[in-house]
C-alpha positions as CSV (number, residue, x, y, z in Angstrom):
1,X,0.0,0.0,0.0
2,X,3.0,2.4,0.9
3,X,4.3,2.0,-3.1
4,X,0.6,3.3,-4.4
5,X,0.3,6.1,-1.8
6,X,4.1,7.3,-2.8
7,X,2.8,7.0,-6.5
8,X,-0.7,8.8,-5.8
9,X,1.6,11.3,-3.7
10,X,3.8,11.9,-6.9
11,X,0.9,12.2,-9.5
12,X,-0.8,14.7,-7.4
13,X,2.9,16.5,-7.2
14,X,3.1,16.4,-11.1
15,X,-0.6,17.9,-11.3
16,X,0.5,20.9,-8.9
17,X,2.8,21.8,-11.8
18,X,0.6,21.0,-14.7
19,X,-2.3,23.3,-13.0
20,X,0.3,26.0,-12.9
21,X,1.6,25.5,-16.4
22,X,-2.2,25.7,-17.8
23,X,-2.9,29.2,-15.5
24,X,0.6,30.4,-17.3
25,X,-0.7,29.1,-21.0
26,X,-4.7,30.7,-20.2
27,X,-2.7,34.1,-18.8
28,X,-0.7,34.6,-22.0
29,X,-2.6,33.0,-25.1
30,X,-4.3,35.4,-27.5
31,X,-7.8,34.9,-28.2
32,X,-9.5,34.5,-31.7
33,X,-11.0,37.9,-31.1
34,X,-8.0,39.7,-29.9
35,X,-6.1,38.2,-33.2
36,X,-8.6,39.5,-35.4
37,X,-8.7,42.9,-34.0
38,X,-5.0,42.9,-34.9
39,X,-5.9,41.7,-38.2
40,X,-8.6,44.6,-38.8
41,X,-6.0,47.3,-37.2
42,X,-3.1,46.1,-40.0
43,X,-5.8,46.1,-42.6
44,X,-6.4,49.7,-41.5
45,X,-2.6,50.8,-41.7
46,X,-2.3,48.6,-45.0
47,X,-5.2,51.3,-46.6
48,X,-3.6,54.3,-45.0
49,X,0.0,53.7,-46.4
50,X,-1.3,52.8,-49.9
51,X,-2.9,56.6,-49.3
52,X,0.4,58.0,-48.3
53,X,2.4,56.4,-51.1
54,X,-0.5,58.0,-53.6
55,X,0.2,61.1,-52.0
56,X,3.3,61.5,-52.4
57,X,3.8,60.9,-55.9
58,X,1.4,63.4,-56.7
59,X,3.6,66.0,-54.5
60,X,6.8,64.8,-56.1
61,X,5.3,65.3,-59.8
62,X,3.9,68.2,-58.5
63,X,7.5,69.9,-57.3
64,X,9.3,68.4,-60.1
65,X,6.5,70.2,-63.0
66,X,6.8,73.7,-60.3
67,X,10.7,73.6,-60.5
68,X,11.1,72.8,-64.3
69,X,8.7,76.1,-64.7
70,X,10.9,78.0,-62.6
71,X,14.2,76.8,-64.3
72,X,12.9,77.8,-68.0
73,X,11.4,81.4,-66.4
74,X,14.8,81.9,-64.9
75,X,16.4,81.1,-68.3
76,X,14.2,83.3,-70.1
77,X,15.0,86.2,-68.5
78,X,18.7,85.9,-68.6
79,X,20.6,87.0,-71.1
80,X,21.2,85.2,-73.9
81,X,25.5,84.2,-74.1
């Protein structure tokens, strides 16, 4: 009897740790909800850089046409070599 009450003793030992291990795992996991949040919230940042990107091409197309002006208004009124 001594050799199943040392065993029973040791199970219950290992199932101290196991409980503990499953609190850690339930503590730390994400949650289907919490990953699709995340998913929504890159979607969002996804949109708003393909914005940005749009944006600035039209500013740089935008300075580059401005600055070409300027550059052939400067040469017109200088005199001619």
């Amino acid at each position: 009897m001594s050799d199943l009450t040392a065993r029973v003793e040791h199970l219950e030992g290992d199932m101290r740790v196991v409980r503990e291990d499953l609190a850690t795992i339930k503590a730390t996991y994400a949650t289907r909800d919490g990953l699709n949040d995340v998913r929504l919230e890159v979607e969002k940042v996804r949109g708003e850089m393909h914005s940005l990107g749009r944006q600035m091409i039209m500013w740089n197309v935008g300075t580059i046409i401005t600055v070409a002006g300027l550059v052939f208004a400067i040469m017109r009124f200088l005199p001619a070599s």
